[in-house]
N, C-alpha and C positions, 0 to 999 in steps of 0.2 A: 703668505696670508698673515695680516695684523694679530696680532695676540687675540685681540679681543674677538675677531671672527671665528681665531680657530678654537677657543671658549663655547662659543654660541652655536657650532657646528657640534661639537664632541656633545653640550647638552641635549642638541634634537638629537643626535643619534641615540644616547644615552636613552631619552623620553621612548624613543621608538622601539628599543630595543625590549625596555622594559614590559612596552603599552605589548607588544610581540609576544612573550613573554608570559604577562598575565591573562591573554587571550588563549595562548596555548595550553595551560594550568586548567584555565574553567571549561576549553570546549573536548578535552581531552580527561579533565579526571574531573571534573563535576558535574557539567549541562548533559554530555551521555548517558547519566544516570536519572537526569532527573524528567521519568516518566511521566507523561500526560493524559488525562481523556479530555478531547475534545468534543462539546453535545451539537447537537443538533436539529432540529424539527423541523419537519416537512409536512406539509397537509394536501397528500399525495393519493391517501386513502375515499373508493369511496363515500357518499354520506353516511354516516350512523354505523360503519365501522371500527372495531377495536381498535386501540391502538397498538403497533408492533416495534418492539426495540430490535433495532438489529448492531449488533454488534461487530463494525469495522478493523479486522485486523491484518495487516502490511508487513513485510519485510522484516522478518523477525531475525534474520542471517544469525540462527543461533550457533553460539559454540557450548558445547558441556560445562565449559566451567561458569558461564556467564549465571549466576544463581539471583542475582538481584532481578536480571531483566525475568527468569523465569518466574522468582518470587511475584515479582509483582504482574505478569501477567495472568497467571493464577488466581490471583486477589482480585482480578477482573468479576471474578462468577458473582460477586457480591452484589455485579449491577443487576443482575437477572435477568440476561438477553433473553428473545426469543429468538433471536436467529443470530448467526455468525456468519460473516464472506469474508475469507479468506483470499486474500489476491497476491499471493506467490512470496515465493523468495525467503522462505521459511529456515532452510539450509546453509549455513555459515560455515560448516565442515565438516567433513569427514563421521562423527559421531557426531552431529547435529540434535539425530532423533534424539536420543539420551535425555537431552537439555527438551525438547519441542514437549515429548512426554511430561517432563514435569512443572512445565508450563501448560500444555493444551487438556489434559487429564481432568480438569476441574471442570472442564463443559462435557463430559459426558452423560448423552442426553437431551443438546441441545442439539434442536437443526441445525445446520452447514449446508455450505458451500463455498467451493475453494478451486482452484486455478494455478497455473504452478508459472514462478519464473523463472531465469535461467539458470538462479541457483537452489532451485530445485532438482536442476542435473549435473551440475559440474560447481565443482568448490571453486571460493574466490581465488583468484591469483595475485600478485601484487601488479600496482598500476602506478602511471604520474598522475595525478588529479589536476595536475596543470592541462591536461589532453582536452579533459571535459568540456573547457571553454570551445575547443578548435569544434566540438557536435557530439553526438553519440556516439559512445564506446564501440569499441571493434572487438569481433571476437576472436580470441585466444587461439591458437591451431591447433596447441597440444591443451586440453585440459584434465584435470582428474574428476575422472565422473563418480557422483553420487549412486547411496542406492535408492533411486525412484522408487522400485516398484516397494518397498519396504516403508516408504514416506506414505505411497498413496496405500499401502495394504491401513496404514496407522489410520490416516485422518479418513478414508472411506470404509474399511471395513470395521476398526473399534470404532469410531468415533460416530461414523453414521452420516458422515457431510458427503453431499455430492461433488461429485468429478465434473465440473463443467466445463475442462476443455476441448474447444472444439465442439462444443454440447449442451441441450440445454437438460431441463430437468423442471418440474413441479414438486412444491411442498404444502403442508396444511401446518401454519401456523395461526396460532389463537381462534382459532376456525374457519380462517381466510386460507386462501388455496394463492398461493404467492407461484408465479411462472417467473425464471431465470433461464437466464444464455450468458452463456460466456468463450472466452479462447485462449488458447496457449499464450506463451509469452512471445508479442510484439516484434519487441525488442531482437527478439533472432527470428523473425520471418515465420516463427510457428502457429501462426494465428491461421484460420482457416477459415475465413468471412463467409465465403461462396456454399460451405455445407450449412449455413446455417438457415437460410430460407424454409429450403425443405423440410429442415427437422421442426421450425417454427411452426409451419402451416400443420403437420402434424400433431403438434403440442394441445395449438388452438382449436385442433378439430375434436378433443375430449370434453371441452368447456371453457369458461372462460374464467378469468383471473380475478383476484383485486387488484394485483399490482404486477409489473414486470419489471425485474431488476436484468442488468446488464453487467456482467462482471469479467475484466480485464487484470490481467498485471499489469503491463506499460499503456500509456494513455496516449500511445499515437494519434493523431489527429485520423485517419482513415478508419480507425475501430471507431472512433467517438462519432464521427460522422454515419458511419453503417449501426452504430449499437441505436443509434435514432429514429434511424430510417426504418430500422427493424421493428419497433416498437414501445424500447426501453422505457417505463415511466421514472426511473433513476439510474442510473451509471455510477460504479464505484472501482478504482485502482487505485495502483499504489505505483513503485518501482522509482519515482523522482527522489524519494528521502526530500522534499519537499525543499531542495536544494543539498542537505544537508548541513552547510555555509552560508549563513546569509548576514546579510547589514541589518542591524538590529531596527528595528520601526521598518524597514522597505516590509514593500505587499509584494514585492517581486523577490524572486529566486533568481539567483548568479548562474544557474547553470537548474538543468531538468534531465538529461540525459536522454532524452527522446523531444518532438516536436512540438510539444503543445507551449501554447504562447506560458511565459516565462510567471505572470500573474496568478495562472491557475495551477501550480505544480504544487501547491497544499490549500487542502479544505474545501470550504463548499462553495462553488460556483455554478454555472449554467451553461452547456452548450446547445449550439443552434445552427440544425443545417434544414436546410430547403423549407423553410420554416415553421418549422415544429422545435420547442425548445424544452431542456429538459432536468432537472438537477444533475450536478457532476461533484460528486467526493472525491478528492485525491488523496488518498493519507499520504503524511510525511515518514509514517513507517516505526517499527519500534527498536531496529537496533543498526548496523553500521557493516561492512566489510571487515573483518578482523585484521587488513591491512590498512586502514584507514578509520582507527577507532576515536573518532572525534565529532562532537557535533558543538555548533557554533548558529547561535539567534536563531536554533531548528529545535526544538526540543524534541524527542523521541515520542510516540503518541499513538493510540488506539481510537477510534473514533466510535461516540455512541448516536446514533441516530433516530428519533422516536418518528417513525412511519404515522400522520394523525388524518383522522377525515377529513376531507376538504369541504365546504359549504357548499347546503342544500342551493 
């Protein structure tokens, strides 16, 4: 190779290495940190109805030490939700709660409702994130389980949020009577669509709602299409990390970890089956796998959603 090409070769590799480099610096020890609330408005309410903030929180894979993500989730109460949904994946390790407690202890008091995903029960393990591309992750044979029942005694019996998997549940917030359903996590087959009819038709046989939320962890295309069929006047999960990696300006996600088309694996969209269509949250979630502690054109994020009347 002439001088001059092997020059012009060693610079690109050089530019790449560097460009490599300072992408790995910001999505690794900067953009992980830097927390988001993303707003939202919906005029979903009926006429002459309050209005309801509900407050969107995702994936919070807490570890103990992690003190900023709890700080500033904490600092959240400032908005003054009237509701919280919780859509899984809360758990990052082994002493998890430790860290959740002094993050989630600033909304007691607030209504809830929450849904658990897989690391809800069994701690991360390490992975190649190269897999991601080939579909959905596969599960682990041997994992180390969490202690559930200790997670759900926290956020259902201090905290006062309902248990929606597999489950629905009625609330009275701002003096609206708000009906929810929701299911396990997806993503390992624990979802349980078929018990939900019956518990539905029973819900509705006490009265009727302002609003029906639908709450998921992973946002398989078969929950999203039955959470509509069911009823849902919104739908909200989490579990994509909203790629976690993405190309900065793309509207699309590199990767989603379950099936929903690649566009909608962060924020607010609409899905639409047998035609009834309906708003869909996805949050991109607030924290990362503690073996893959990096975010990149994903910012970490909590979602505030203002529920408002729709016109007379």
């Amino acid at each position: 190779m002439p001088r001059g090409s092997q020059r012009t070769a060693l610079t690109v590799l050089g530019t790449v290495g560097a460009v490599g480099a300072a992408a790995a610096v910001w999505g690794i020890g900067i953009e992980r940190y830097l927390f988001t609330v993303r707003e939202h408005d919906l005029a979903v309410l009926p006429p002459g109805s309050p209005s309801v903030s509900v407050l969107h929180l995702s994936d919070a894979h807490m570890a103990p030490w992690q003190h900023r993500k709890q700080d500033w989730i904490a600092g959240l109460e400032r908005l003054a939700p009237d509701l919280i949904v919780n859509t899984g994946d809360n758990m990052g390790h082994p002493d998890g709660l430790r860290g959740l407690r002094a993050a989630f202890d600033a909304f007691r008091g607030v209504p809830g409702v929450f849904v658990h995903g897989s690391n809800d029960h069994a701690a991360p393990s390490p992975r190649n994130p190269l897999k991601y591309f080939s579909g959905p992750s596969k599960v682990v044979r041997e994992e180390d389980p969490l202690d559930t029942t200790a997670l759900d005694s926290y956020l259902g019996d201090e905290l006062g949020w309902l248990d929606l998997n597999n489950a629905v549940g009625s609330l009275e917030v701002a003096g609206l009577r708000i009906d929810t359903f929701g299911v396990s996590d997806a993503h390992r087959g624990w979802d349980r669509l078929e018990v939900l009819p019956d518990l539905l038709a029973a819900q509705r046989s006490t009265g009727s709602a302002a609003i029906t939320l639908g709450v998921s962890h992973a946002p398989y295309r078969r929950v999203l299409d039955a959470f509509t069929g069911f009823g849902a006047d919104v739908i909200l999960a989490g579990h994509t990390h909203g790629g976690q990696v993405r190309i900065p300006g793309s509207r699309s996600a590199l990767v989603a970890n379950c099936d929903i088309p690649l566009d909608q694996a962060r924020g607010l969209s609409s899905w639409t089956h047998q035609g009834r269509t309906v708003p869909l949250n996805v949050s991109a979630g607030l924290g990362h796998s503690i073996y893959a502690p990096v975010r990149f054109g994903c910012r970490p994020e909590a979602s505030l959603i203002t529920l408002r009347a729709g016109r007379r």
